[in-house]
N, C-alpha and C positions, 0 to 999 in steps of 0.2 A: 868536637863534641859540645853538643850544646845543650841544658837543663832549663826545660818550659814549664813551669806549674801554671794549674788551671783549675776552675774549680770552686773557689773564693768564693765569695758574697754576703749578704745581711742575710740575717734568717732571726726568729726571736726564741728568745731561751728555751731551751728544751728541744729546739729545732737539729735538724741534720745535715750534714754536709761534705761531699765527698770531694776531697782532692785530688791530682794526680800531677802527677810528675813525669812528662816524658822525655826520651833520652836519644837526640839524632844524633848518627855519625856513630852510633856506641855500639860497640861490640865485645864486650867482652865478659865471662862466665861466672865470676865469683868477683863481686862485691858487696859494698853495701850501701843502703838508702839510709841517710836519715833525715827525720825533717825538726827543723829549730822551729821556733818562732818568737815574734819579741812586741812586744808592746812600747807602744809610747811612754819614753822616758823610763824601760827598764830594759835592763840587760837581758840577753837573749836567753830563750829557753830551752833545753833537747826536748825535745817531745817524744820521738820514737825512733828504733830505727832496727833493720829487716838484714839480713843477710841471703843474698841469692844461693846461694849453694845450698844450702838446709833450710831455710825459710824460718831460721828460729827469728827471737824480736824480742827487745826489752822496750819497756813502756816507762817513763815518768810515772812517779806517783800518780800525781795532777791530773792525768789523763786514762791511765789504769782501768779496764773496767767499761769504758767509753769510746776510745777510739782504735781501730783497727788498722795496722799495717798491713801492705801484702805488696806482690811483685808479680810480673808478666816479665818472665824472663824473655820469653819470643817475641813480644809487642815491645821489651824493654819500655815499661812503663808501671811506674809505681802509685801506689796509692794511701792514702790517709783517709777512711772513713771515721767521721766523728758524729757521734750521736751524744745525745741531753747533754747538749751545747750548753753552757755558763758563759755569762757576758764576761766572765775572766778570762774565756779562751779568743778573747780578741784580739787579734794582732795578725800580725806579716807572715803568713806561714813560706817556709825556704824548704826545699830539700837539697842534698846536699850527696855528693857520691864518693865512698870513697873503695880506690881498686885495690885488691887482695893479686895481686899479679904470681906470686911466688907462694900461695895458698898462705900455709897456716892459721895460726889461733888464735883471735882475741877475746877479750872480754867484750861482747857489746856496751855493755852502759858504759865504759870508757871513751868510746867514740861519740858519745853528747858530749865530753869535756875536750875534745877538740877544737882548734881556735878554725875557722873557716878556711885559713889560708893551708892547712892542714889534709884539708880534701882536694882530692884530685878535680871537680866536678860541682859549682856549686851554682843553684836556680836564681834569679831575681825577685821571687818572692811572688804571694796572691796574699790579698786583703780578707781577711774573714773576722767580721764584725755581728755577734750576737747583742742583740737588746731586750730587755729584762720584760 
C-alpha cells in the first residue's frame, strides 16, 4: 500500500486549495485518514481526520471552520479542502492512514496525538505555501 498526496502549491492569502490523498494496493473498509502538517522549525500539527465507516471528522481548532475532510471510499482517495488560507497554514501537509481491522471505537482527536510510526499507512507529504 502506498499513500500519494497531491494537490500542494502557492496560492495568496485567503486563497483555496484542495488536497488528496490516494491510496494504491488498499483495500480495506473502516479506517481512518488523517492529515498532520508541520512547518519549518516546528513540530508537527493534526490537522483533520475522517473515519470511513460513518464519515464523522474532528478538526483542529486552527483549521475549524475552514477546511474540509472527506473520503472516496470506492476511489479510496481522500481529501483536504482548505479555504481563507493564512500564510500560517504553510507547511508540509501528510496524510496518514490508520486500519480499524477488528472495528470498534475511538475517539477521533486522539488519533492527531499519534506519533507516525503508529499508523499503519503514512504519505510523503505535498508543500502548501500561502503568501500574505
Amino acid at each position: 500500500v502506498q499513500l500519494v498526496e497531491s494537490g500542494g502549491g502557492s496560492v495568496r492569502a485567503g486563497g483555496s486549495l484542495t488536497l488528496s490523498c490516494a491510496a494504491s494496493g488498499f483495500n480495506f473498509d473502516d479506517y481512518a485518514v488523517a492529515w498532520f502538517r508541520q512547518a519549518p522549525g516546528k513540530e508537527r500539527e493534526g490537522v483533520s481526520v475522517i473515519r470511513s465507516r460513518d464519515g464523522t471528522t474532528y478538526y483542529a481548532d486552527s483549521v475549524k471552520g475552514r477546511f474540509t475532510t472527506s473520503t472516496d471510499n470506492a476511489k479510496k482517495v481522500a481529501r483536504l479542502e482548505m479555504y481563507s488560507l493564512k500564510p500560517e497554514d504553510t507547511a508540509v501537509y501528510y496524510c496518514a492512514v490508520l486500519l480499524f481491522l477488528g472495528g470498534g471505537e475511538v475517539t477521533l482527536s486522539t488519533i492527531l496525538s499519534r506519533s507516525r510510526y503508529e499508523f499503519d499507512y503514512y504519505g510523503q507529504g505535498t508543500q502548501v505555501i500561502v503568501s500574505s
